[in-house]
C-alpha positions as CSV (number, residue, x, y, z in Angstrom):
1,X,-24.3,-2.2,18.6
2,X,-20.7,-1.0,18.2
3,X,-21.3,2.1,17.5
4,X,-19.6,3.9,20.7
5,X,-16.3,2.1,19.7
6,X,-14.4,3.3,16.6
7,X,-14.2,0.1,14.8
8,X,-11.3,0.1,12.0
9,X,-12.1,-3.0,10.0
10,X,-13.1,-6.9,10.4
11,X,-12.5,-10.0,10.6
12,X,-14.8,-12.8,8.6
13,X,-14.5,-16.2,10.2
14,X,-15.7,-19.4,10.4
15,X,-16.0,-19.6,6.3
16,X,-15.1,-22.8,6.3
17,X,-18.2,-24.1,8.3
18,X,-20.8,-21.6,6.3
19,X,-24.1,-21.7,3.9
20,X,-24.1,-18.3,3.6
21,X,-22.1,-15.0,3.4
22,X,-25.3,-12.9,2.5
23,X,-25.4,-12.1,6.3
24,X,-22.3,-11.4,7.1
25,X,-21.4,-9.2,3.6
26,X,-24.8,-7.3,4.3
27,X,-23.7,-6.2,8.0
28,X,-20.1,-5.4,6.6
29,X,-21.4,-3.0,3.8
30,X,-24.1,-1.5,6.4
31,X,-21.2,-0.8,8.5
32,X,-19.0,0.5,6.3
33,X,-16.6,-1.5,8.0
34,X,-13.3,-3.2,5.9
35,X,-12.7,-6.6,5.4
36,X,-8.5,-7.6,7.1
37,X,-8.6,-11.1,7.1
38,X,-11.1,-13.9,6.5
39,X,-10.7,-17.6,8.0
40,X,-11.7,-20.9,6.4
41,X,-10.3,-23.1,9.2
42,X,-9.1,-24.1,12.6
43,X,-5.1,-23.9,12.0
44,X,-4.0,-20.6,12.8
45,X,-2.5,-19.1,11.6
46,X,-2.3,-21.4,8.1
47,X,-6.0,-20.2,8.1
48,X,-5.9,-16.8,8.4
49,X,-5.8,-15.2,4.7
50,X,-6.0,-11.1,3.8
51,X,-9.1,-11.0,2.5
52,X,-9.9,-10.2,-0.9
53,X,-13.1,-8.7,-2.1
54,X,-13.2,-11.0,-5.7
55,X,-12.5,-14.3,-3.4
56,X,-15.5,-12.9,-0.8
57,X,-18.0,-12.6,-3.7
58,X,-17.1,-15.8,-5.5
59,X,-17.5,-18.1,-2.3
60,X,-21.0,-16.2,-1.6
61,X,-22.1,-17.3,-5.2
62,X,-20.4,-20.4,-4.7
63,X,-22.5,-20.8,-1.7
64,X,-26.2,-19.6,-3.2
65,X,-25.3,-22.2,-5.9
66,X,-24.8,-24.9,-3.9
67,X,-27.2,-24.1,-0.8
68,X,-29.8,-21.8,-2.2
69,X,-31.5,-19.6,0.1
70,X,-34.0,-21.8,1.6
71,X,-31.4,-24.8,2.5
72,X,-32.9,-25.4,5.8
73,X,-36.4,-25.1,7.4
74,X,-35.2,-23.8,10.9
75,X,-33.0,-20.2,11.2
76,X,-31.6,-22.0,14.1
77,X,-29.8,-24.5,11.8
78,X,-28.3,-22.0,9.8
79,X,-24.3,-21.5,10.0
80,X,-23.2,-18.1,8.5
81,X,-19.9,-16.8,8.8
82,X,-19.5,-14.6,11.2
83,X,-17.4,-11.0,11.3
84,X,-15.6,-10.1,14.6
């Protein structure tokens, strides 16, 4: 979708109100696309972190422990960070 712009790296947000980075991580790596900065909150820019590839991983396995992969019946209900 972005492919006629030259896209530089990312932004992972809204990590805070996730159940799931598989998503996010998968488009990233698909992309070949670097992770900047990740947010886990509304106060910017307290929020706003460099991101860190050991941190990204844990909180995804953090989350598969904790939510599984079926932790909802409807894809609509599903919050998944999102990279911008």
């Amino acid at each position: 979708a972005y492919k006629s712009i030259d896209l530089q790296g990312c932004i992972i947000t809204k990590l805070d109100e996730c159940y799931s980075l598989g998503e996010v991580v998968s488009n990233v790596i698909e992309a070949q696309l670097p992770v900047s900065y990740v947010a886990d909150g509304q106060q910017v820019p307290e929020d706003i972190h460099v991101a860190n590839a050991k941190s990204i991983i844990s909180l995804a396995a953090k989350l598969y422990k904790k939510y599984g992969l079926n932790h909802t019946n409807s894809s609509s209900d599903v919050n998944t960070a999102q990279a911008v």
